[in-house]
N, CA, C and O atoms as a Maestro MAE file, in Angstrom:
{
 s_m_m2io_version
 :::
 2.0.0
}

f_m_ct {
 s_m_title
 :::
 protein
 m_atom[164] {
  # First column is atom index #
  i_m_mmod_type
  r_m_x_coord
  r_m_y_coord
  r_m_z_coord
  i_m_residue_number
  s_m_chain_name
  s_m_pdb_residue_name
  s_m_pdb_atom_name
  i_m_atomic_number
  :::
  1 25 -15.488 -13.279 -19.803 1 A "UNK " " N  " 7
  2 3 -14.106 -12.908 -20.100 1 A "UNK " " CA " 6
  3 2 -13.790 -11.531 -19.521 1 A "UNK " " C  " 6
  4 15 -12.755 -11.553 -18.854 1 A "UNK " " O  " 8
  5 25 -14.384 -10.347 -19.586 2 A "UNK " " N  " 7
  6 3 -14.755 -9.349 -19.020 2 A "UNK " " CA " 6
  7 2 -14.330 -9.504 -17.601 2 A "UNK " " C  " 6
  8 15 -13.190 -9.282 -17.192 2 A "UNK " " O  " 8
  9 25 -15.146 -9.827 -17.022 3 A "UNK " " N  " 7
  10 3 -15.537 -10.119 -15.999 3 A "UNK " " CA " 6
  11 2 -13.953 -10.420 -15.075 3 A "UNK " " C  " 6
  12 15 -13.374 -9.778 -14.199 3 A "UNK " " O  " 8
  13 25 -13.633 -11.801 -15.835 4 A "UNK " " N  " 7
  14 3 -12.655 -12.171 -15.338 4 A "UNK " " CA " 6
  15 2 -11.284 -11.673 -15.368 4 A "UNK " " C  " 6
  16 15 -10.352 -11.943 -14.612 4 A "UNK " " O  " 8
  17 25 -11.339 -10.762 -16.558 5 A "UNK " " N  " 7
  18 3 -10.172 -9.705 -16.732 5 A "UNK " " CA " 6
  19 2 -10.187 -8.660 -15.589 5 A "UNK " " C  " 6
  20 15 -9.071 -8.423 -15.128 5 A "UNK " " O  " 8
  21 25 -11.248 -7.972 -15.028 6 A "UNK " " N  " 7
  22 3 -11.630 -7.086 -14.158 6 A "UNK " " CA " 6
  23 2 -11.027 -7.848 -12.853 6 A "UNK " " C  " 6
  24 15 -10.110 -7.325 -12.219 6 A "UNK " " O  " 8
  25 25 -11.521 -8.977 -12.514 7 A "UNK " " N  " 7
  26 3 -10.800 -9.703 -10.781 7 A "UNK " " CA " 6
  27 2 -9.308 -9.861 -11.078 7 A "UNK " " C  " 6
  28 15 -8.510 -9.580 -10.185 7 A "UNK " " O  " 8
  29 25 -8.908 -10.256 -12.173 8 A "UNK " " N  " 7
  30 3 -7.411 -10.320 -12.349 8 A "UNK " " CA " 6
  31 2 -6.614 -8.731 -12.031 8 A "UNK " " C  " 6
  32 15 -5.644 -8.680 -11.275 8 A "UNK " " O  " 8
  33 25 -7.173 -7.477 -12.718 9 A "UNK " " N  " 7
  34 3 -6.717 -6.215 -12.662 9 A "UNK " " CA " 6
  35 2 -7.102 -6.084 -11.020 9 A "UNK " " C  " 6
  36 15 -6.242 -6.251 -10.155 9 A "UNK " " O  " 8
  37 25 -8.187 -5.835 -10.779 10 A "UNK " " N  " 7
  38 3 -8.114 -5.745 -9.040 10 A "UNK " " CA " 6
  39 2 -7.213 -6.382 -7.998 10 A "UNK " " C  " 6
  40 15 -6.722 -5.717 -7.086 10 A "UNK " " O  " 8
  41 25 -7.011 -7.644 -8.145 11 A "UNK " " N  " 7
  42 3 -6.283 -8.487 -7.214 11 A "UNK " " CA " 6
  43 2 -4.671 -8.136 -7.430 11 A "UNK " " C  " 6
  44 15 -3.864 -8.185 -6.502 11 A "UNK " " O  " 8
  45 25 -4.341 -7.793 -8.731 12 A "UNK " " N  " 7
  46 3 -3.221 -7.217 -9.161 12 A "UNK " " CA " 6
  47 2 -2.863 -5.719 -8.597 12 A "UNK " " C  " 6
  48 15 -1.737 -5.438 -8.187 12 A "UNK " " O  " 8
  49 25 -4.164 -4.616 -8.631 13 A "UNK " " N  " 7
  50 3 -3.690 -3.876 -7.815 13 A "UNK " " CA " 6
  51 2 -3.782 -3.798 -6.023 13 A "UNK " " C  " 6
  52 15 -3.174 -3.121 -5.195 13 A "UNK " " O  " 8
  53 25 -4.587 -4.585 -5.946 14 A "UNK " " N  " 7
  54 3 -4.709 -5.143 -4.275 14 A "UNK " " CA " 6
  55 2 -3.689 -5.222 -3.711 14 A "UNK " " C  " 6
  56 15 -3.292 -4.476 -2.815 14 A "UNK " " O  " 8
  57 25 -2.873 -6.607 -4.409 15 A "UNK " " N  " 7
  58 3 -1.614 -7.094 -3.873 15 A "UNK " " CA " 6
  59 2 -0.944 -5.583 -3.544 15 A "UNK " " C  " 6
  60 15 -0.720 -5.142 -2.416 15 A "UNK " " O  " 8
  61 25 -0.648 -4.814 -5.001 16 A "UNK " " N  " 7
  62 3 0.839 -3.802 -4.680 16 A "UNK " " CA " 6
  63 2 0.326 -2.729 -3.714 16 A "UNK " " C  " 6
  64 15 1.173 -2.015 -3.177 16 A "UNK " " O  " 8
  65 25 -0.997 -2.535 -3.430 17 A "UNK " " N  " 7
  66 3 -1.387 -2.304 -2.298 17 A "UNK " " CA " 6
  67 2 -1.020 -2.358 -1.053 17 A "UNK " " C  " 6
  68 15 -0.532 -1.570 -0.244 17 A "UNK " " O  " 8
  69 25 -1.377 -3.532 -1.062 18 A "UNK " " N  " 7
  70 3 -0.708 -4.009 0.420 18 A "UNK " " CA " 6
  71 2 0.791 -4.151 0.680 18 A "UNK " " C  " 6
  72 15 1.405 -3.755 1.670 18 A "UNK " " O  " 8
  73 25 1.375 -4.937 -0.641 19 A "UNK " " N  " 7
  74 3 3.165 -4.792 -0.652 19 A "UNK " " CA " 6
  75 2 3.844 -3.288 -0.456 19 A "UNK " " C  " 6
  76 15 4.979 -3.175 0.006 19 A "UNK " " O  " 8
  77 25 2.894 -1.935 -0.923 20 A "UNK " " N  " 7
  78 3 3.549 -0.900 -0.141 20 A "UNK " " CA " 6
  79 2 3.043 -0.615 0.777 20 A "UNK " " C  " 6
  80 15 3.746 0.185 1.394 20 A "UNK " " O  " 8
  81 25 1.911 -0.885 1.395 21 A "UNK " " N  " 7
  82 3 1.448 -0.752 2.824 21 A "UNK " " CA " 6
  83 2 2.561 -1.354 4.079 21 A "UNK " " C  " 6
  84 15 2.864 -0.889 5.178 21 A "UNK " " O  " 8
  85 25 2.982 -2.571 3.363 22 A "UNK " " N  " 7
  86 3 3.931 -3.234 4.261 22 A "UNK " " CA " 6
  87 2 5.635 -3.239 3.620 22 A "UNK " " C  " 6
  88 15 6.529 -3.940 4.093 22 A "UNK " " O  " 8
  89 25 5.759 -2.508 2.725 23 A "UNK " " N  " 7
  90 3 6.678 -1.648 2.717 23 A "UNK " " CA " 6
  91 2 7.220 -0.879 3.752 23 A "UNK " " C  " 6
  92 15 8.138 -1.189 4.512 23 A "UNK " " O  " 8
  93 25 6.215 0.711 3.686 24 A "UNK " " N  " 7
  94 3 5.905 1.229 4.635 24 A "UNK " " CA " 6
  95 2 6.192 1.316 5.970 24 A "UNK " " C  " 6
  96 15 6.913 2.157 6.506 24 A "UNK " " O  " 8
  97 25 5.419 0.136 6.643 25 A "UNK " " N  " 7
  98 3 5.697 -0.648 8.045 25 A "UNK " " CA " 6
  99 2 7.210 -1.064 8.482 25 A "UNK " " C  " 6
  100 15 7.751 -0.936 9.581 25 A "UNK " " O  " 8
  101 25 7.800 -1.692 7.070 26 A "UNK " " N  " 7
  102 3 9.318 -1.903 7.737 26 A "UNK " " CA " 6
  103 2 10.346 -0.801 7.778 26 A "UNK " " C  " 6
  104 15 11.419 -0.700 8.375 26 A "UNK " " O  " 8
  105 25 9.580 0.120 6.828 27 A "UNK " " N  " 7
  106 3 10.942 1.289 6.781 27 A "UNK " " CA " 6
  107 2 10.398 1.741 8.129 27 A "UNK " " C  " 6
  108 15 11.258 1.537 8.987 27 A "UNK " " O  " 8
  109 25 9.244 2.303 8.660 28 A "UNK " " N  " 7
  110 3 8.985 2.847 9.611 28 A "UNK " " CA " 6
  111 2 9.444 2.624 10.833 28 A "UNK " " C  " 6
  112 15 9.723 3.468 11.684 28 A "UNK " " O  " 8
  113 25 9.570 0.663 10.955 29 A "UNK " " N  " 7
  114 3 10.220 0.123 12.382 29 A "UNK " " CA " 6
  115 2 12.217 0.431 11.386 29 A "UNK " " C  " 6
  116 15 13.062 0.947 12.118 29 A "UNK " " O  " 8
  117 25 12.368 0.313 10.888 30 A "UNK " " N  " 7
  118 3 13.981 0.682 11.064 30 A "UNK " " CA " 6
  119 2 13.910 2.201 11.362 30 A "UNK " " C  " 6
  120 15 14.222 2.722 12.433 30 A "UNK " " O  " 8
  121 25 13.660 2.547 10.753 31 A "UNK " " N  " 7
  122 3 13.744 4.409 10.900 31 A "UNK " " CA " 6
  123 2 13.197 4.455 12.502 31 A "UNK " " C  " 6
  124 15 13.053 5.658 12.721 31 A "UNK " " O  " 8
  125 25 12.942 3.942 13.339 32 A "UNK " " N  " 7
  126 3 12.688 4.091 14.893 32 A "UNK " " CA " 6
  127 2 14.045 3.470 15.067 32 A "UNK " " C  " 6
  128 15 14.802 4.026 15.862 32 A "UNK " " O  " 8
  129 25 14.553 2.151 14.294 33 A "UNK " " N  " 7
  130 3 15.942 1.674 15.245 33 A "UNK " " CA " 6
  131 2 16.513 2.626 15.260 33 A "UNK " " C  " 6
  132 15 16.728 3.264 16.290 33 A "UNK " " O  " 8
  133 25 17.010 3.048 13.783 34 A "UNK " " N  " 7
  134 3 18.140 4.007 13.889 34 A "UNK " " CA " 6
  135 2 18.179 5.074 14.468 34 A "UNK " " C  " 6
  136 15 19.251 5.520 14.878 34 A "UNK " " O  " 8
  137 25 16.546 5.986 14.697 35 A "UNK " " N  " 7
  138 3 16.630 7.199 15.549 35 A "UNK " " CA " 6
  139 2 17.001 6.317 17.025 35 A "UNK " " C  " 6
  140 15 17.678 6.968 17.820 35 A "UNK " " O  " 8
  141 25 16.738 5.341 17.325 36 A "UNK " " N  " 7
  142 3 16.589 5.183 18.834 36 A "UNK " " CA " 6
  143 2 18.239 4.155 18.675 36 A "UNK " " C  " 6
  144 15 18.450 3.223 19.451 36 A "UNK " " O  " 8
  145 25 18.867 4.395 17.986 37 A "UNK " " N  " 7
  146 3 20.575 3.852 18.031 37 A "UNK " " CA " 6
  147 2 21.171 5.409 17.869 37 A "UNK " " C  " 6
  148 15 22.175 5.694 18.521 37 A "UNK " " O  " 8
  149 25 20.825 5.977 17.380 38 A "UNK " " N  " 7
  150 3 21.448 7.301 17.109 38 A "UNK " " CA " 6
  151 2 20.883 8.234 18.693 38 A "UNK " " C  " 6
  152 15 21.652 9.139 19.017 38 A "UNK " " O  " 8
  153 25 19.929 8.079 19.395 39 A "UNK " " N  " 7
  154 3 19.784 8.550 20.228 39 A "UNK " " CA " 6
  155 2 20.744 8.231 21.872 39 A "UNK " " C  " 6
  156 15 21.256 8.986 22.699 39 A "UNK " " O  " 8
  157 25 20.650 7.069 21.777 40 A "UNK " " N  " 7
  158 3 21.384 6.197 22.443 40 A "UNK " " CA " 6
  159 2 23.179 6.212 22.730 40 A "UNK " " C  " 6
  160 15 23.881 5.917 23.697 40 A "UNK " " O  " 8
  161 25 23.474 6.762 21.215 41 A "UNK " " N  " 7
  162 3 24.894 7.234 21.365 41 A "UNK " " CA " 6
  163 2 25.335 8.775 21.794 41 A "UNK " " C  " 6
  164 15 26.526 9.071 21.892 41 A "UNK " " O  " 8
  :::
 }
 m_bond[163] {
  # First column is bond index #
  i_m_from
  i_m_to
  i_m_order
  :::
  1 1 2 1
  2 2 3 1
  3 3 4 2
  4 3 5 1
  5 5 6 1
  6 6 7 1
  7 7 8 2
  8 7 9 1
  9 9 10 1
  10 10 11 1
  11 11 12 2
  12 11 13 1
  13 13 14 1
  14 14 15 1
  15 15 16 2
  16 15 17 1
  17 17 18 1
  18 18 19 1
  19 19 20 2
  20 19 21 1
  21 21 22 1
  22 22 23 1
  23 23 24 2
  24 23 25 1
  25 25 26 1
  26 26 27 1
  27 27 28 2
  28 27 29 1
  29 29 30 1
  30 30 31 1
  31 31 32 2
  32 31 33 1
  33 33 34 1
  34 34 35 1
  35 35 36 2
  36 35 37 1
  37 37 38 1
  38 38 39 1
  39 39 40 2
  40 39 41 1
  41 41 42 1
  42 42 43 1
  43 43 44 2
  44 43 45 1
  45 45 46 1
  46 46 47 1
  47 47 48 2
  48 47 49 1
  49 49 50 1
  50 50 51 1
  51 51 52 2
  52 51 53 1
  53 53 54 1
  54 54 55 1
  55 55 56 2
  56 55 57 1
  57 57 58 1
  58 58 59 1
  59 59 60 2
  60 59 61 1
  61 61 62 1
  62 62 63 1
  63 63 64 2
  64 63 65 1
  65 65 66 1
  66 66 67 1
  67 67 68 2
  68 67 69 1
  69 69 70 1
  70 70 71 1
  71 71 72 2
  72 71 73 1
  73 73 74 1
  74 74 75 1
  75 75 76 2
  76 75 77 1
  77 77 78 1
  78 78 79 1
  79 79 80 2
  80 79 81 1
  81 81 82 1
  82 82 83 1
  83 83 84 2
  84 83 85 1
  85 85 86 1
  86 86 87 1
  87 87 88 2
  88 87 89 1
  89 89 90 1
  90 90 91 1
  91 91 92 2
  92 91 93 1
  93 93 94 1
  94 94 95 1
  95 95 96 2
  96 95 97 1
  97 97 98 1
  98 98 99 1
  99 99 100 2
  100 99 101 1
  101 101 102 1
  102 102 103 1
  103 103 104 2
  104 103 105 1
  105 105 106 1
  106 106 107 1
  107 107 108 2
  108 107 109 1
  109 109 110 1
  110 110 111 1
  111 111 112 2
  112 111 113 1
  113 113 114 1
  114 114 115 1
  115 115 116 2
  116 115 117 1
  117 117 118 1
  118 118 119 1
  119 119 120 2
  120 119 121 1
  121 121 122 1
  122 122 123 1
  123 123 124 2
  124 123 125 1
  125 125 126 1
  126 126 127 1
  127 127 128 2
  128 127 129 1
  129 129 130 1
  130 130 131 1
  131 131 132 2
  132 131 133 1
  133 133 134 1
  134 134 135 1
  135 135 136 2
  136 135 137 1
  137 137 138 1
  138 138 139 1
  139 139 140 2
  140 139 141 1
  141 141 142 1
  142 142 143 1
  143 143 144 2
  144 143 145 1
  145 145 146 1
  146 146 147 1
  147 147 148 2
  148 147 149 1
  149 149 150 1
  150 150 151 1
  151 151 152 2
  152 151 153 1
  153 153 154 1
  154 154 155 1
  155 155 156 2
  156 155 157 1
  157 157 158 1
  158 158 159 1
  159 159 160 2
  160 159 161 1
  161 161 162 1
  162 162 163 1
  163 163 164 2
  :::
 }
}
């Protein structure tokens, strides 16, 4: 039971892990559009 409570808490913080890792990634490619639309004008 232990045990299995522990892989549930890990995989739980894994996921939001990665969901702001790839967060991250999309603000990063817009924040290039807009500098490179704002540069452009």
């Amino acid at each position: 039971m232990v045990i299995k409570d522990l892989v549930v808490t890990y995989l739980g913080v894994l996921g939001l892990v990665v969901g702001v890792l790839i967060s991250v990634a999309f603000l990063t490619l817009l924040e290039r559009k807009v500098l490179g639309y704002i540069q452009i004008r």
